[in-house]
N, C-alpha and C positions, 0 to 999 in steps of 0.2 A: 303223311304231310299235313294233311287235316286237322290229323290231331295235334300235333308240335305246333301250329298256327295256333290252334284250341287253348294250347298250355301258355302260350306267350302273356297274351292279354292278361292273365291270373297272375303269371309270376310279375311282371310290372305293376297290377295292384298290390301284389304282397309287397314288393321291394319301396314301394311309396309308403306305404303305412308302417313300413319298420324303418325307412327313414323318418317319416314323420317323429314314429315315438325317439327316435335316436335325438331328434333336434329337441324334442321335450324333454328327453332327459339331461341332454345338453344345459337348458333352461334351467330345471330345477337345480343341478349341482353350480349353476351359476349365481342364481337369486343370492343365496346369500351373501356370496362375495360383493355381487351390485350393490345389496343394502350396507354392507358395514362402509363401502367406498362414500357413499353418500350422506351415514350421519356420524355426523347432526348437521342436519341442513335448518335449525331452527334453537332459538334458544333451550336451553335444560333446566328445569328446576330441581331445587336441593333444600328439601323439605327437613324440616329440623322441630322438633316437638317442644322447644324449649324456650325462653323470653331471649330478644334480643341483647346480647350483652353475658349469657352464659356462658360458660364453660364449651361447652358442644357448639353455640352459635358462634362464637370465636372461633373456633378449629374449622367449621363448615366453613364462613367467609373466604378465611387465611387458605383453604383448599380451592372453594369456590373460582377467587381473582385467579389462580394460579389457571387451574383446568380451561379456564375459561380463553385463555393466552394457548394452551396446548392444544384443546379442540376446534376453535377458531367461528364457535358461537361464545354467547353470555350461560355463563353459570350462574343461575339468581338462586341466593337465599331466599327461604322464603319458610315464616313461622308459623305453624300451627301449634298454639302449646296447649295445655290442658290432658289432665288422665294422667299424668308422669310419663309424657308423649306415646299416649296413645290414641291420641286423635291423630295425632300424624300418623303415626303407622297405619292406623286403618282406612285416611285416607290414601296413601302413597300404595295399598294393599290391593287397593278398588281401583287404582289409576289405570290406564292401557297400558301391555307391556310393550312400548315400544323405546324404551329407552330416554324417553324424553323426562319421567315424572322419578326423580329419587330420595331416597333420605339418608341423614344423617343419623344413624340410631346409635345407643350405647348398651350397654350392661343391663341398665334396667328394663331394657326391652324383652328381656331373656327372664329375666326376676319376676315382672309385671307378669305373666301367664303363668308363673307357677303360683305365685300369691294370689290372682285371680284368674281362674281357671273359666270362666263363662265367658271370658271374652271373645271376640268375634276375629281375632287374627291368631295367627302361629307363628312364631318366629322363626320356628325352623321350615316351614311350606307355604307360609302366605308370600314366602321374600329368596329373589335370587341374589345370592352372594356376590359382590361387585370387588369389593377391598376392604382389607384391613387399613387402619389407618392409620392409628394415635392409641397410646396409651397415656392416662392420670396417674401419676405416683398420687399413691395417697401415705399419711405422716402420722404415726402415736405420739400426740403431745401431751406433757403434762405439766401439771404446776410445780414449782420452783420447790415446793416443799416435799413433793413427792418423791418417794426413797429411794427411786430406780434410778438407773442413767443413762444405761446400757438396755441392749434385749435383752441378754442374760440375767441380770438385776430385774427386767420386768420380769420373766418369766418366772423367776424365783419368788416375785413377791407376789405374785398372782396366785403363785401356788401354795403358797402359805399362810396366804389372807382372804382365801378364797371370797368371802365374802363382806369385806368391807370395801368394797370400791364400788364407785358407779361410773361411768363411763359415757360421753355425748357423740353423739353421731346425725348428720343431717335427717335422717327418717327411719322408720323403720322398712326393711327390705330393703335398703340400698344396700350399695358395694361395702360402704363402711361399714356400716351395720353387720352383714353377712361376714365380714372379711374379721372382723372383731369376734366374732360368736367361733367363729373355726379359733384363732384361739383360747377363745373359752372352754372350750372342746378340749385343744390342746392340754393343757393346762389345769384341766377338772376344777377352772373358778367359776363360778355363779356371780360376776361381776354385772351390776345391776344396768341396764340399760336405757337412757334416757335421749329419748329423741328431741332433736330442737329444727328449726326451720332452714341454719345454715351456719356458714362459717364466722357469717360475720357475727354469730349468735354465742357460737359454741366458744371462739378464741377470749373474748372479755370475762366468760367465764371461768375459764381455765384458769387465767392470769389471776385475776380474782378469789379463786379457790373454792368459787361456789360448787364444781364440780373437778375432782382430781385428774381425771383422760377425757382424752377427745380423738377422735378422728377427722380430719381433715385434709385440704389437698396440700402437696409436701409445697408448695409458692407457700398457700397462705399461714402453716406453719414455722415455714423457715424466717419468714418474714420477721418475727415476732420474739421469735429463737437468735438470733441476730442479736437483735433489741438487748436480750439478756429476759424480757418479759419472758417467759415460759423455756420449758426444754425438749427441745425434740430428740426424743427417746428413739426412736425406729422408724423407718421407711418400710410398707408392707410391702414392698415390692421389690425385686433384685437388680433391675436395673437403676443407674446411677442418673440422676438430674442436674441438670448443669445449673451449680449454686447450692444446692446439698449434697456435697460429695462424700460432705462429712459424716454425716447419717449414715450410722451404720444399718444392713436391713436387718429383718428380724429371724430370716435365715440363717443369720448367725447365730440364736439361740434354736430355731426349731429350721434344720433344714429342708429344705423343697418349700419353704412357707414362702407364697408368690400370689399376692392378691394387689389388681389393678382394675381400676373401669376400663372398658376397651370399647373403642369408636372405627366405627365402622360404616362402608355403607353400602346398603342396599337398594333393589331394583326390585318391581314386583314380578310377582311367579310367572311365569313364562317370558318373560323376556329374552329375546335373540343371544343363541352364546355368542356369535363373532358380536354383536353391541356388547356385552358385557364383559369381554375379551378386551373390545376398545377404550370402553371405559377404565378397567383397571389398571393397562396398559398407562394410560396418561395418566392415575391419579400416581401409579409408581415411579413415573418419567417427574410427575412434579415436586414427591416427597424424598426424592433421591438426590436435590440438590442442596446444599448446604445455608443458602436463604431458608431454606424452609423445615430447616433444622432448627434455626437462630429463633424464627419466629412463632414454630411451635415451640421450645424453651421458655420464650415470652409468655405462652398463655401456661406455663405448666403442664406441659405436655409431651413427649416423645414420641418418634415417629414408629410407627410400628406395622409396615406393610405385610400383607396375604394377598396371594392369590383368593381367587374366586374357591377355587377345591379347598385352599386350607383354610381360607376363613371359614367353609360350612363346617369344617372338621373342627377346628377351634371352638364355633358357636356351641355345637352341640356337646362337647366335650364341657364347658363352662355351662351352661343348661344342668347337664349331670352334674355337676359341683356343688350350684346353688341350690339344687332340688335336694342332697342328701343334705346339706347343713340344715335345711329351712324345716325338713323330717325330722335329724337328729334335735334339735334346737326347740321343735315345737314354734315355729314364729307363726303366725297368721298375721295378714292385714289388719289396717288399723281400721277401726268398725265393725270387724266379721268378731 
């Protein structure tokens, strides 16, 4: 009897302390649920590398107001340009991962580490994949005198003139640029590469005839193509843009050829899955409606959603892309 008295005492400390741990495990498989119920209990910023008024800054806003309605805080833009947004990225890199600090990044953020390798972020480990967003058609325009018309026509004469053409693209390392040299590849032309500042650089030249191609984005090509000023030869990308239907892509002379800037956006590394669950969740709730089709359209854009999994798988897939053209192609930064 003694000893059964003996044993009680113990067995109700054991039974307290494995309820205790029961109520903390309770806890812990609940925490996250608590947290995602709760944010954003404060505004969000949406950090964009690039001047008010670009390309990316437009798509960020136009996302920004929308999210901003779906999550039921303020989504503020907000610029940090310089580096070919890599100030952004390496501040949004350093931010706390709580879901509150994001960016807008694109293409070049995947380019910029392989052309500069010493930098201080990763694109594929400094940043948690949030959403795919928007793709850029970009446009081969050429001048009125130039003999192609067609992909097929260009392809043909690229490959037969290997070396009398030069070609404008906003910079070196960008999409255009990169997306141009894969044909060049294609093609076995040595078409001479000239960098300019932009499109509003590259289009008066074309017209003009001071250089025969360009790349640029398929709005501010078609624009001009319209006009009768210039011809827009091929769309590098497969998908269709409402307003150059007519553009044929360039996959019709070389198939699988599918080159576009991709806008995306990211969250720093560790950040909460159920927050960045939430987050993609609503950027897909808001790109899924046909408003935000019209007015991506408007900035020359398409909508182009992932998931958090496939956007990593995407990044890293286009990463290896731009790393074997920039090997094969021999490109380096401009200064090194």
């Amino acid at each position: 009897m003694k000893a059964r008295q003996a044993i009680r005492p113990a067995r109700r400390h054991a039974l307290r302390a494995m309820a205790a741990l029961g109520l903390a495990g309770a806890f812990t498989l609940a925490a996250p649920v608590a947290w995602a119920q709760k944010y954003p209990d404060k505004p969000i910023r949406l950090v964009v590398g690039y001047s008010a008024g670009g390309g990316v800054d437009a798509v960020a806003r136009l996302l920004g107001v929308r999210l901003s309605a779906v999550l039921g805080q303020q989504v503020l833009v907000e610029n940090r340009t310089g580096a070919t947004g890599l100030i952004a990225a390496e501040f949004v890199a350093k931010a706390p991962p709580d879901g509150y600090t994001l960016m807008m990044g694109d293409s070049a953020l995947l380019i910029a580490k392989l052309l500069q390798p010493k930098i201080g972020i990763d694109p594929l480990t400094s940043f948690k994949p949030v959403a795919g967003a928007f793709i850029s058609p970009l446009m081969i325009v050429a001048n009125n005198d130039f003999p192609a018309k067609t992909p097929a026509e260009l392809v043909k004469e690229l490959k037969a003139n290997a070396s009398r053409y030069s070609y404008a693209t906003s910079g070196v390392g960008t999409v255009q640029h990169l997306g141009f040299e894969m044909l060049k590849q294609a093609t076995g032309s040595s078409v001479v590469h000239v960098p300019y500042r932009g499109a509003a650089q590259i289009v008066p030249d074309v017209i003009g005839g001071q250089i025969p191609l360009g790349v640029v984005s398929a709005t501010a090509g078609m624009a001009q193509a319209k006009a009768g000023k210039l011809r827009a030869v091929a769309l590098m990308n497969t998908a269709k843009l409402e307003g150059a239907e007519s553009v044929p892509p360039l996959a019709d002379a070389l198939p699988g050829f599918d080159v576009a800037p991709r806008i995306f956006v990211l969250a720093p590394a560790g950040t909460p899955n159920d927050v960045v669950e939430k987050l993609s969740a609503a950027v897909k709730s808001v790109l899924d409606t046909p408003e935000a089709g019209t007015a991506a359209a408007a900035q020359g854009t398409l909508r182009a959603y992932a998931t958090p999994s496939q956007l990593g798988k995407d990044m890293a897939a286009e990463t290896s892309r731009w790393k074997k053209i920039i090997s094969d192609q021999r490109i380096v930064a401009e200064g090194n």
